[in-house]
BAPA-834464 format. One record per residue (C-alpha): residue number from 0; x, y, z. Coordinates in pm, whole numbers. Last residue first. Layout:
BEGIN
<site i="NUM" u="X" v="Y" w="Z"/>
...
//
This chain:
BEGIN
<site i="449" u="9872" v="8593" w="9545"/>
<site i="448" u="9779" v="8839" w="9241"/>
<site i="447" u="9997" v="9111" w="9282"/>
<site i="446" u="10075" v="9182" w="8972"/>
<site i="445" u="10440" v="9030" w="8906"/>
<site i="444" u="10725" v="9225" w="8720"/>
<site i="443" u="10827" v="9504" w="8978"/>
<site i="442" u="10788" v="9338" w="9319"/>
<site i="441" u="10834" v="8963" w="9297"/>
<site i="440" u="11120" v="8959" w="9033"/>
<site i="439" u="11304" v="9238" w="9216"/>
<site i="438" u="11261" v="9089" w="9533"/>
<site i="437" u="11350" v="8755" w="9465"/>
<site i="436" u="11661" v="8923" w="9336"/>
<site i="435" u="11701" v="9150" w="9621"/>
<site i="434" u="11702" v="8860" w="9889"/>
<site i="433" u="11925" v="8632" w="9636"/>
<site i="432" u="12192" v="8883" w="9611"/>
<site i="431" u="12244" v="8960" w="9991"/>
<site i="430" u="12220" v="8610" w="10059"/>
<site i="429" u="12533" v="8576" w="9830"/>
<site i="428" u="12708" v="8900" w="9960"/>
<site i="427" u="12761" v="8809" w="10288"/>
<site i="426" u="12459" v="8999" w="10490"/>
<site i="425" u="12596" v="9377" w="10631"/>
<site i="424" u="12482" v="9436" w="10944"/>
<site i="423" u="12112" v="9606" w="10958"/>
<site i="422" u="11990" v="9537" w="11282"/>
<site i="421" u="12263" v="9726" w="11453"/>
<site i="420" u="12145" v="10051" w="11290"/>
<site i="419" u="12239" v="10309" w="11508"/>
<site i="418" u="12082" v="10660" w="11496"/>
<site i="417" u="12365" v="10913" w="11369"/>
<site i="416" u="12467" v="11237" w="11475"/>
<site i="415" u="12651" v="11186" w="11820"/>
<site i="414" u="12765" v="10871" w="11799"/>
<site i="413" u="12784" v="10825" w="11439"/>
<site i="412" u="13131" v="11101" w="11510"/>
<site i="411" u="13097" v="11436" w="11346"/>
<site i="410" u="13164" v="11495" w="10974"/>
<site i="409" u="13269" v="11303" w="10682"/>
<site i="408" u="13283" v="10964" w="10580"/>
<site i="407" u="13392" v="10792" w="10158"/>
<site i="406" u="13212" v="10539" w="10115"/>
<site i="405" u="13378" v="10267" w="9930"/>
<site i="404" u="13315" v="9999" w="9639"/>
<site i="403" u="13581" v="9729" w="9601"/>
<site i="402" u="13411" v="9474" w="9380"/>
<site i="401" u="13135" v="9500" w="9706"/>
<site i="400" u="13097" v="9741" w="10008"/>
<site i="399" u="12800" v="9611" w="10250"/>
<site i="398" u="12675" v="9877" w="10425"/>
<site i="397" u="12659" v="9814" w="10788"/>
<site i="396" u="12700" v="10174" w="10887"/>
<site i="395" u="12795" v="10470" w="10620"/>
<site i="394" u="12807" v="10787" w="10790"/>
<site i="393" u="12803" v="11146" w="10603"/>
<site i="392" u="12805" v="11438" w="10858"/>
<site i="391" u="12910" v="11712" w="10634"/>
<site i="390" u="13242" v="11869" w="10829"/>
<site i="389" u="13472" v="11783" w="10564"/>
<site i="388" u="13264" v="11890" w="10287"/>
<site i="387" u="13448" v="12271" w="10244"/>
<site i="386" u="13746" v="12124" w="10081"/>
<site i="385" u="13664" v="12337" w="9728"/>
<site i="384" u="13288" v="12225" w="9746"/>
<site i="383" u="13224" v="12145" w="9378"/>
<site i="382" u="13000" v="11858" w="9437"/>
<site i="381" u="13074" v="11588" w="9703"/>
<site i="380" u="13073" v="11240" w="9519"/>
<site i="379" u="13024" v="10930" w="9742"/>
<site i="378" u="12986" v="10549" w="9623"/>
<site i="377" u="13377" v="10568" w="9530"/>
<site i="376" u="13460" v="10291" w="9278"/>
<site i="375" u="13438" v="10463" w="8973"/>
<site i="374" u="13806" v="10529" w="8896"/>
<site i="373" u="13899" v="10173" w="8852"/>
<site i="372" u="13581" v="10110" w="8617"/>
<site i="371" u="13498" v="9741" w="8685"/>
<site i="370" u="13153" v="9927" w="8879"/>
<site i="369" u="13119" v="9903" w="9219"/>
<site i="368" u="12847" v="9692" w="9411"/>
<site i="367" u="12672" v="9889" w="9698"/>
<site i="366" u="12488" v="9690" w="9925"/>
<site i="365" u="12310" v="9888" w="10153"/>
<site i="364" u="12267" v="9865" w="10570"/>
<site i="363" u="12298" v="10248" w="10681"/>
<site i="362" u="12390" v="10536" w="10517"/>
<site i="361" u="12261" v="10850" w="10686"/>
<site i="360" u="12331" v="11146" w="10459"/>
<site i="359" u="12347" v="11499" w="10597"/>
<site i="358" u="12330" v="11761" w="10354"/>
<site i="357" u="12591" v="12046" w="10425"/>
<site i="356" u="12559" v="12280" w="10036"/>
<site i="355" u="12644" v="11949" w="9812"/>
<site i="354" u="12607" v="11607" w="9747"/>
<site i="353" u="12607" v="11279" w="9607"/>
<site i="352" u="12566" v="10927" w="9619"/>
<site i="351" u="12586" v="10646" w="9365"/>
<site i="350" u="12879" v="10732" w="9167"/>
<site i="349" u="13005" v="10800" w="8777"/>
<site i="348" u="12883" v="10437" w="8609"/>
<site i="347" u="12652" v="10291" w="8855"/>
<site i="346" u="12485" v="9951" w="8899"/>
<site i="345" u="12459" v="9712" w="9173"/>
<site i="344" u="12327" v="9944" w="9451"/>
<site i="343" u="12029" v="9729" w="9624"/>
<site i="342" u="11873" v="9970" w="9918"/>
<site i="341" u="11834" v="9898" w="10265"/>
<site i="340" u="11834" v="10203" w="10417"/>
<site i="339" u="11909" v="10575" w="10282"/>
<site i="338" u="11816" v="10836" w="10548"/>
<site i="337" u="11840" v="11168" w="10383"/>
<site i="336" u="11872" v="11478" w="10601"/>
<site i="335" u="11846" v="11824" w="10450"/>
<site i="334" u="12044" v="12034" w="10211"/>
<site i="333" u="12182" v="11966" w="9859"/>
<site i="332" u="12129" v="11577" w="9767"/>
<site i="331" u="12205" v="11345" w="9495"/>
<site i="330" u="12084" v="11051" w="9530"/>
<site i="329" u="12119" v="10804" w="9364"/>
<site i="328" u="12246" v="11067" w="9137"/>
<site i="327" u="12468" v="10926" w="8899"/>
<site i="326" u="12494" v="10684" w="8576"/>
<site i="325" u="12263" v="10410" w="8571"/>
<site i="324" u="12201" v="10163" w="8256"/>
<site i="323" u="12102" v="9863" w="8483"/>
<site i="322" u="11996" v="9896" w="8847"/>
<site i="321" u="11904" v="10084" w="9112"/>
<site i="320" u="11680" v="9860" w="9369"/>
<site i="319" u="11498" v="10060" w="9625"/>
<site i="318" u="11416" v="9901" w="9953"/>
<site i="317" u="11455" v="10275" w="10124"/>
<site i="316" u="11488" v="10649" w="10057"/>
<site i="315" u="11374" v="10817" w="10334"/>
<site i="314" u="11336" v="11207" w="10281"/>
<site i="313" u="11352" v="11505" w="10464"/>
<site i="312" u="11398" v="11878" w="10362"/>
<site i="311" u="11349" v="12163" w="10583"/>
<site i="310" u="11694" v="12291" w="10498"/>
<site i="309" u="11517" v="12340" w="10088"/>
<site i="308" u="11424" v="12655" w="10213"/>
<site i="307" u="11765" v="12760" w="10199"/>
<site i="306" u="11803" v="12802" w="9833"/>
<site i="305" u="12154" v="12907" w="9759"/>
<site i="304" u="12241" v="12514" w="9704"/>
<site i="303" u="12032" v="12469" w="9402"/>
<site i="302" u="11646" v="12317" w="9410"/>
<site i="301" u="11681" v="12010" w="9643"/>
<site i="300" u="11692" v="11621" w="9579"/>
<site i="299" u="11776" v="11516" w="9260"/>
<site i="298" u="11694" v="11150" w="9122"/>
<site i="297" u="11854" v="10938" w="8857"/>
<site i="296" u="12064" v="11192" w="8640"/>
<site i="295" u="12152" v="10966" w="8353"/>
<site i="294" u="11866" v="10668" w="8313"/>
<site i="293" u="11831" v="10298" w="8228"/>
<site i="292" u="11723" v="10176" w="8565"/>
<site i="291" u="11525" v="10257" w="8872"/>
<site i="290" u="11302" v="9929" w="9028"/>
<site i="289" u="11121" v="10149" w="9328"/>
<site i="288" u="11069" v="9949" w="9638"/>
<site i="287" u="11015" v="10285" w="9874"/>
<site i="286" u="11064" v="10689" w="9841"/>
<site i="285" u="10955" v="10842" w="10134"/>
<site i="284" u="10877" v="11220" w="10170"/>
<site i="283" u="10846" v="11433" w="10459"/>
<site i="282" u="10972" v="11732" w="10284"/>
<site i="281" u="10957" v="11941" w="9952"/>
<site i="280" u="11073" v="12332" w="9993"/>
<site i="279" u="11143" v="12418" w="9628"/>
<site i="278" u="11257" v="12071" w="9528"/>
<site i="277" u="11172" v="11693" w="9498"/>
<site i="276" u="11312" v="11517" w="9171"/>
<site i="275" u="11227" v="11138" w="9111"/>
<site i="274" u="11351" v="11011" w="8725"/>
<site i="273" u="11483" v="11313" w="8664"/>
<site i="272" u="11493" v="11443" w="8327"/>
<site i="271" u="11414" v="11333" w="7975"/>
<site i="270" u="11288" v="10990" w="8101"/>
<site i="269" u="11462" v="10628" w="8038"/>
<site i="268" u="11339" v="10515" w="8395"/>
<site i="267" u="11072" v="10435" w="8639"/>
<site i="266" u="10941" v="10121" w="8818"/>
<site i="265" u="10711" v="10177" w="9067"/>
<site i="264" u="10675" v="9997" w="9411"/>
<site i="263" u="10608" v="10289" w="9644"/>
<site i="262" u="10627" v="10708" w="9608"/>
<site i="261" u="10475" v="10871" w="9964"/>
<site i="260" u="10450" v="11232" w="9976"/>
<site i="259" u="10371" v="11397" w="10296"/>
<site i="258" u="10463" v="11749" w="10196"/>
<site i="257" u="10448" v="11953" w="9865"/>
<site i="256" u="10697" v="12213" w="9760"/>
<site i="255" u="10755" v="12076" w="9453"/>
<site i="254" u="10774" v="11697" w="9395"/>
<site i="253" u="10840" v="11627" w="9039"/>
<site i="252" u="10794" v="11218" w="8927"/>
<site i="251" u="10895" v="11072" w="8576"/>
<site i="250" u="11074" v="11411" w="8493"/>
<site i="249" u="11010" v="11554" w="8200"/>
<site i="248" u="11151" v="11937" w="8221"/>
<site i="247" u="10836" v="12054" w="8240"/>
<site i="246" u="10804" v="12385" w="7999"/>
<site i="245" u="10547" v="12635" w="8158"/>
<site i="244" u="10214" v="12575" w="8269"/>
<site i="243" u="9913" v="12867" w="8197"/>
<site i="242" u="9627" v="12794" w="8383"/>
<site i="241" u="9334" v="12584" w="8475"/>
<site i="240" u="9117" v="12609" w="8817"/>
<site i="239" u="8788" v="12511" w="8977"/>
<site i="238" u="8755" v="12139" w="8868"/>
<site i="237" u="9137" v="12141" w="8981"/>
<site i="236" u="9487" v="12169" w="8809"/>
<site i="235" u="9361" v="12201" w="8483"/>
<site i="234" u="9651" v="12280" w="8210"/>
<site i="233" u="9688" v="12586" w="7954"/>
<site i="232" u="10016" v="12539" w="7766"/>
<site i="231" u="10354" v="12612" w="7747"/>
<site i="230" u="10466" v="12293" w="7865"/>
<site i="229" u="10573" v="11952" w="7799"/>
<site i="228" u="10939" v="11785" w="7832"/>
<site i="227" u="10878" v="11404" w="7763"/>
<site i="226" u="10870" v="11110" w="8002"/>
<site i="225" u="11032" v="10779" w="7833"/>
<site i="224" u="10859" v="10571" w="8144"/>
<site i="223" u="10675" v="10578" w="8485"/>
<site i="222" u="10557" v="10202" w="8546"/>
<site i="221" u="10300" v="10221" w="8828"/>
<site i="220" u="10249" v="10048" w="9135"/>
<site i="219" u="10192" v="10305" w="9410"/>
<site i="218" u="10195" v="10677" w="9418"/>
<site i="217" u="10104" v="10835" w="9759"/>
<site i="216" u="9996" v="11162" w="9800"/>
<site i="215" u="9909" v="11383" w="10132"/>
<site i="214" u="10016" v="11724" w="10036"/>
<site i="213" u="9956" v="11981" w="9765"/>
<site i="212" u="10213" v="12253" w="9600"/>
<site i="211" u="10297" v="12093" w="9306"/>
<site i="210" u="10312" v="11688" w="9283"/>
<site i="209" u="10367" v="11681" w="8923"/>
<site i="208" u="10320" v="11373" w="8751"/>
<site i="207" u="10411" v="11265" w="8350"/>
<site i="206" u="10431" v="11440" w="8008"/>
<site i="205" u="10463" v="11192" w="7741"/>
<site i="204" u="10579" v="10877" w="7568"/>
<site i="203" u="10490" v="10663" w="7884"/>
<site i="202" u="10231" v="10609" w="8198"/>
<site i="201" u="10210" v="10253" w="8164"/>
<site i="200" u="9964" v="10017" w="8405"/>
<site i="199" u="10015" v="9698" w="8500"/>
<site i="198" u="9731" v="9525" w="8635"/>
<site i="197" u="9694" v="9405" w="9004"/>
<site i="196" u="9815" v="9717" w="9244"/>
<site i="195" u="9801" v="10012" w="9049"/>
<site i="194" u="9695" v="10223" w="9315"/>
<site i="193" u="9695" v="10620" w="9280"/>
<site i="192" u="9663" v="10766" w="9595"/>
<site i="191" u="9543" v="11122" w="9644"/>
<site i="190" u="9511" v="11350" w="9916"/>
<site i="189" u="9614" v="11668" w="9753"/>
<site i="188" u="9578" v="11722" w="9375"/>
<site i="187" u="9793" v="11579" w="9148"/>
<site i="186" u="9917" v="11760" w="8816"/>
<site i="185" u="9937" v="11523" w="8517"/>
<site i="184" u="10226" v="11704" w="8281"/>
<site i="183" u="10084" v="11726" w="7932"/>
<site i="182" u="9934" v="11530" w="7644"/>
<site i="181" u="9961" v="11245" w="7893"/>
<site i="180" u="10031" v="10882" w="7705"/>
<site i="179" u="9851" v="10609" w="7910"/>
<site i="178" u="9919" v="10291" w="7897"/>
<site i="177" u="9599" v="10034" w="7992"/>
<site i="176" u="9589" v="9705" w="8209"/>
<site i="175" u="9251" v="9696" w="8319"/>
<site i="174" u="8980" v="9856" w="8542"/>
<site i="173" u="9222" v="10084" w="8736"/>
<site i="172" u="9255" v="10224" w="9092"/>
<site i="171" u="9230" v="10589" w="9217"/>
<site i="170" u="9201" v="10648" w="9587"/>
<site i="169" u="9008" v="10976" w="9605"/>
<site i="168" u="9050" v="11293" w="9876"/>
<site i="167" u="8802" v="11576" w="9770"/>
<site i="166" u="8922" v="11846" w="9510"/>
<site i="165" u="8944" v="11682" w="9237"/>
<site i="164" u="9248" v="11712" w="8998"/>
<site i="163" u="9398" v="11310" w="8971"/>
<site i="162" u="9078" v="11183" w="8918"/>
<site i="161" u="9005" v="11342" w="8575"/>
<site i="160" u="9343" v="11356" w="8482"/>
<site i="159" u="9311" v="10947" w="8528"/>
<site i="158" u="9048" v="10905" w="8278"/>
<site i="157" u="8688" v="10831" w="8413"/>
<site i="156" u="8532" v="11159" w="8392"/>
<site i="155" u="8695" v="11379" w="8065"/>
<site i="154" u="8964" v="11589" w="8115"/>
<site i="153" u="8833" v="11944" w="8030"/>
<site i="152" u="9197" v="12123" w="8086"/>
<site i="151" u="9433" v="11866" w="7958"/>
<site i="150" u="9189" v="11756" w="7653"/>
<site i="149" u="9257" v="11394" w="7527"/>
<site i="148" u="9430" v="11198" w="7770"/>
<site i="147" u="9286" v="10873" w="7699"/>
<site i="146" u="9367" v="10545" w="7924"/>
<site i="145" u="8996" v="10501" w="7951"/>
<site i="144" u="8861" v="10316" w="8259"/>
<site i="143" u="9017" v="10489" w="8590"/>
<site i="142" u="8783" v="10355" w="8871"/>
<site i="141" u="8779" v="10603" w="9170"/>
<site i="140" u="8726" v="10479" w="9506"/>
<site i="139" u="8613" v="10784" w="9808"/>
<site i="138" u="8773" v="10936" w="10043"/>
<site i="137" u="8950" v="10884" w="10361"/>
<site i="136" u="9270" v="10646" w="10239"/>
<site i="135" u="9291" v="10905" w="9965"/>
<site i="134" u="9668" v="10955" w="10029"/>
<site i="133" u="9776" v="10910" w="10399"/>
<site i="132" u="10095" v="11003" w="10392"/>
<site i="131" u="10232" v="10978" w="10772"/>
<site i="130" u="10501" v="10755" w="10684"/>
<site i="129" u="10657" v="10958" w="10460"/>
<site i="128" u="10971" v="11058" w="10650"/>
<site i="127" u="11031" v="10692" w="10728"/>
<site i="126" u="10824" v="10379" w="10677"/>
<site i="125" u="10475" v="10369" w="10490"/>
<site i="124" u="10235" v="10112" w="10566"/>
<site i="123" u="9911" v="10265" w="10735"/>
<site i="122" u="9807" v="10379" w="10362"/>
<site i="121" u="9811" v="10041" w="10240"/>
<site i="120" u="9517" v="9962" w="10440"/>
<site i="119" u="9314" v="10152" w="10189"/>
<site i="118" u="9315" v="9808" w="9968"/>
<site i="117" u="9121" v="9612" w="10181"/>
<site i="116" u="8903" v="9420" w="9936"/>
<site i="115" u="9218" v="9368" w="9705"/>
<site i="114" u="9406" v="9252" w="9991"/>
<site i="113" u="9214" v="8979" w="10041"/>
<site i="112" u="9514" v="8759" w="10117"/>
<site i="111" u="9626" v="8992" w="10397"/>
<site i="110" u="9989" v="8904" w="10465"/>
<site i="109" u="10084" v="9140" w="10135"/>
<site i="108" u="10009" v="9448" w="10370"/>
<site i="107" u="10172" v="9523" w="10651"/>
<site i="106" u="10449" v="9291" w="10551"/>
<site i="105" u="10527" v="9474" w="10194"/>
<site i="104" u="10608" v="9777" w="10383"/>
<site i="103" u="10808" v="9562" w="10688"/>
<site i="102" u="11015" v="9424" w="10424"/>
<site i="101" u="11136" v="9059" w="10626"/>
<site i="100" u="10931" v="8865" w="10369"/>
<site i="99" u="10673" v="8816" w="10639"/>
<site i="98" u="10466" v="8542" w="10591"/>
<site i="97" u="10488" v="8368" w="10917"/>
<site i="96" u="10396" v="8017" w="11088"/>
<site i="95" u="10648" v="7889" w="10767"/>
<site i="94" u="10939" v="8050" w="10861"/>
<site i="93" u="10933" v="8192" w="11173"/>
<site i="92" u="11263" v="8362" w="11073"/>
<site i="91" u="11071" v="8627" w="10846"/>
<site i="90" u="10909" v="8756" w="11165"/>
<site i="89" u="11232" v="8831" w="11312"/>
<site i="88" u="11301" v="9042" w="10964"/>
<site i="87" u="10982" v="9243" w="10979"/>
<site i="86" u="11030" v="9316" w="11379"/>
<site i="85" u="11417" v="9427" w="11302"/>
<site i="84" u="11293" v="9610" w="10969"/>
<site i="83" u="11060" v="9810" w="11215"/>
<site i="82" u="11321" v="9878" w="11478"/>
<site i="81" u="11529" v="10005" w="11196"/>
<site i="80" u="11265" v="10269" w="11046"/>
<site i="79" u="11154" v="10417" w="11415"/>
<site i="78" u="11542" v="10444" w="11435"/>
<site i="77" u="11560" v="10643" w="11170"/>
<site i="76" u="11239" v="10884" w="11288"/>
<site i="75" u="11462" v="10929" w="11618"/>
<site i="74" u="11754" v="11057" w="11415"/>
<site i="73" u="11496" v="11290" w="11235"/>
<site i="72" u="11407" v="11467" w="11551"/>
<site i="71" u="11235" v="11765" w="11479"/>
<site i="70" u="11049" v="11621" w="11210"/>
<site i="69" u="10875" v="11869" w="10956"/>
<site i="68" u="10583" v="11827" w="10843"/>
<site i="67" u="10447" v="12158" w="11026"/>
<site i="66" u="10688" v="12348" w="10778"/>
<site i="65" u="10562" v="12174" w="10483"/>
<site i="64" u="10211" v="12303" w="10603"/>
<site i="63" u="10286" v="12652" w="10623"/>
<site i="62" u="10512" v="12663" w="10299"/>
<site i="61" u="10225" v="12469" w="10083"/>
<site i="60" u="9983" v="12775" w="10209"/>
<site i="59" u="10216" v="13034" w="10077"/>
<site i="58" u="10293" v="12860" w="9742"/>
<site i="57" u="9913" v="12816" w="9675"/>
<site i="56" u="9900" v="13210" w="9791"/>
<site i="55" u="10167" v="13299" w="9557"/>
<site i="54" u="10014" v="13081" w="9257"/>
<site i="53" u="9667" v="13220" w="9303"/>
<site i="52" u="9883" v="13607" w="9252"/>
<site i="51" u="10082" v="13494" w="8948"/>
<site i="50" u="9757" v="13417" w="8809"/>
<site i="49" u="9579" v="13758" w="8912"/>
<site i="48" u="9865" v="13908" w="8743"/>
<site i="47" u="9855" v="13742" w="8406"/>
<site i="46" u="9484" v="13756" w="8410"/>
<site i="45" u="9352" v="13453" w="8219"/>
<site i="44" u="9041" v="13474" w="8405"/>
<site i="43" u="8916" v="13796" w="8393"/>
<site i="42" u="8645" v="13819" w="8234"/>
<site i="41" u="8487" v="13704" w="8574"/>
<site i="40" u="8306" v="13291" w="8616"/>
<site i="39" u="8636" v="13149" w="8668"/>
<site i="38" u="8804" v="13378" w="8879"/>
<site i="37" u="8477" v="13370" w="9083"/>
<site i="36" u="8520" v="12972" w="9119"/>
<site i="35" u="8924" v="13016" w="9167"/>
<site i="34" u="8863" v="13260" w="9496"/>
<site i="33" u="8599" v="13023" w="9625"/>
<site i="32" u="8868" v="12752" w="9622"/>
<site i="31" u="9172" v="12973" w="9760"/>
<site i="30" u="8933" v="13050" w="10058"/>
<site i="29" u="8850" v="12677" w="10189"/>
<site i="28" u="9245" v="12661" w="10135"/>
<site i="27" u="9258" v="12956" w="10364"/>
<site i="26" u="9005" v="12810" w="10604"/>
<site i="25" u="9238" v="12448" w="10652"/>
<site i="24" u="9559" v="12685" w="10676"/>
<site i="23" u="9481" v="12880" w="10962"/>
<site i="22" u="9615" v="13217" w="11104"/>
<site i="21" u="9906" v="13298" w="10836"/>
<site i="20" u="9683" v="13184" w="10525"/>
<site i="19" u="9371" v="13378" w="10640"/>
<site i="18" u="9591" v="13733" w="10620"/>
<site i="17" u="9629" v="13633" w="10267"/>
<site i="16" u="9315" v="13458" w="10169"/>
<site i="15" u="9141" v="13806" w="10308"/>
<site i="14" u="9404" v="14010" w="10133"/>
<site i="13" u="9244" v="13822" w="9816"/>
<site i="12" u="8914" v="13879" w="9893"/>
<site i="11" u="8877" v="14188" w="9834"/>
<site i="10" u="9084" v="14200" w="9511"/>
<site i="9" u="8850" v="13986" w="9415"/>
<site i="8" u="8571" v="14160" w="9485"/>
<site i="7" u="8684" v="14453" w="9379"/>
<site i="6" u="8772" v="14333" w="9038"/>
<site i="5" u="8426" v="14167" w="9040"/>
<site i="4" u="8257" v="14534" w="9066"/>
<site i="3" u="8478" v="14661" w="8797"/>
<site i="2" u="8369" v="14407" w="8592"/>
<site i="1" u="8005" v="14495" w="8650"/>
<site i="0" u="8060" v="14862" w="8608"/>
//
């Protein structure tokens, strides 16, 4: 009688969630967390069906808010991100009355020489899709002081599981240097930042983050390495909730369906996978001074081309450097708009950009540098389309073309479908090279330590 009295209850409760999800998202989450506390205290908690059920409402609630993420003018969101490399870069001719480094994400922030007492200010930096990521910036610190990964679904308080699955916004720093080795896939909770800013921490040899269904995250300063496929076991995802995980594929970072996501100054390669994949929905994303090398399939962006969903989909991919031991997919994209800016292409083997099913790809002030293969010069790749890409709006503008790298155009005029980046013309190649190198060697390998 007793479990047949929670079985009504729950079942009560979850057309309540339901019809809550479609009038306001802030009480249905409210609902989804009372729902997992009597889940966990029934005889019922490994349900099969009830499971599948918490996942459709998570999914349900993600779709609501990725759809109120969405920009309705990307082309004006572009030009948000050129004026603000124009102001970054005429502060960087002032010399020494400035210390702007002409990045306007490392400007807003590195100019503060107490920048370790201020560290929330990071979350006002973001450029792009992603800019309105906030993170933890309105919770509580969380100090991460044992690297351990012991038990996935009773992580124990001060590891980074631990932090990574409550419920109230935290910005997670670190005590010391540490790697950590996840016995499975770390899945985030919304409004999160982990900051590595000022030791260097490893997350390698294991399972590594999923950004599933949540929103508000920002992942700074980490190095994301040899990721492996984990799965097909019981995982927390929240103090009220665990379940049954599948087999990750071992990417360094999965977005799915998850909104305001902000990925900054990591470096990330050699994983089973992806190195950044965002599917199943996944917008307003930016994906900033990242060192990517030593990888295959670098970072997908949409679930297959039959999934429409994936329209919504709109990332800024900027001040990234891809480097040595790269192959393809930097991008590769299947619908949405992707603004690539300012990136530092010197290493591909098949091509840098791809696509398929009508992405639109904004291309505006990179320096690709072709590989000596004669039949790997082309930064574009269209996928299987059978002649149908000639109407994809793909623009290249003040990209800088090197060892006879070209883009190959499609689609309607930059006119009419692209914002113009006249603050981005191409540098000559040697200043070109000496800006990204002092960049690399500053942003990936140093610890922020003024």
């Amino acid at each position: 009688m007793a479990v047949n009295i929670k079985i009504f209850a729950l079942c009560s409760l979850l057309v309540f969630v339901i019809f809550a999800s479609s009038v306001n998202a802030r009480s249905s989450v409210e609902d989804k967390k009372e729902l997992q506390k009597l889940i966990n205290n029934s005889t019922i908690a490994e349900s099969t069906n009830l499971e599948l059920e918490i996942f459709r409402i998570k999914e349900d609630i993600a779709i609501e808010k990725n759809d109120k993420a969405v920009d309705e003018n990307p082309e004006m969101v572009a030009s948000m991100v050129n004026m603000n490399i124009r102001n970054s870069t005429e502060r960087r001719k002032l010399g020494f009355l400035s210390c702007g480094t002409g990045n306007p994400i490392d400007d807003c922030w590195r100019c503060d020489r107490n920048w370790q007492k201020h560290r929330k200010r990071l979350a006002d930096c973001a450029i792009g899709f992603g800019r309105n990521a906030i993170g933890g910036r309105d919770g509580k610190y969380y100090v991460v002081t044992d690297p351990k990964d012991d038990d996935p679904v009773n992580p124990r308080p001060g590891t980074l599981r631990h932090a990574a699955i409550q419920d109230e916004p935290l910005w997670i720093i670190f005590k010391r240097d540490m790697v950590i080795t996840l016995k499975q896939e770390l899945l985030m909770n919304s409004f999160k930042t982990i900051d590595a800013r000022g030791v260097n921490v490893h997350i390698a040899n294991g399972g590594c983050i999923t950004i599933q269904y949540v929103t508000n995250v920002i992942i700074h300063g980490l190095h994301i390495h040899d990721c492996k496929p984990t799965g097909n076991a019981m995982v927390r995802s929240s103090p009220s909730h665990y379940g049954w995980r599948t087999m990750a594929d071992g990417d360094a970072i999965s977005i799915f369906g998850s909104s305001h996501v902000w990925v900054d100054h990591n470096s990330l390669s050699n994983c089973a996978d992806g190195l950044v994949d965002a599917i199943m929905g996944s917008t307003a994303i930016t994906i900033s001074n990242n060192f990517f090398t030593h990888h295959n399939e670098v970072m997908l962006l949409g679930h297959s081309d039959t999934y429409d969903r994936d329209k919504i989909m709109q990332v800024t991919i900027a001040y990234n450097h891809f480097g040595e031991g790269l192959v393809q997919r930097m991008p590769r994209c299947r619908h949405g708009y992707f603004h690539v800016v300012n990136n530092d292409y010197t290493h591909w083997e098949m091509y840098a950009i791809g696509g398929s099913a009508d992405p639109t790809i904004n291309s505006q002030g990179n320096r690709y540098l072709a590989p000596v293969n004669p039949n790997a010069k082309e930064v574009t790749h269209r996928v299987i389309t059978q002649g149908r890409w000639r109407h994809w709006n793909w623009r290249s503008e003040g990209d800088l073309m090197l060892n006879g790298a070209f883009f190959t155009p499609s689609g309607k005029g930059a006119a009419a479908s692209y914002a113009r980046a006249s603050s981005l013309s191409a540098k000559p190649s040697s200043v070109v090279a000496s800006l990204y190198s002092c960049q690399q060697n500053f942003l990936f390998f140093e610890t922020y330590t003024n």
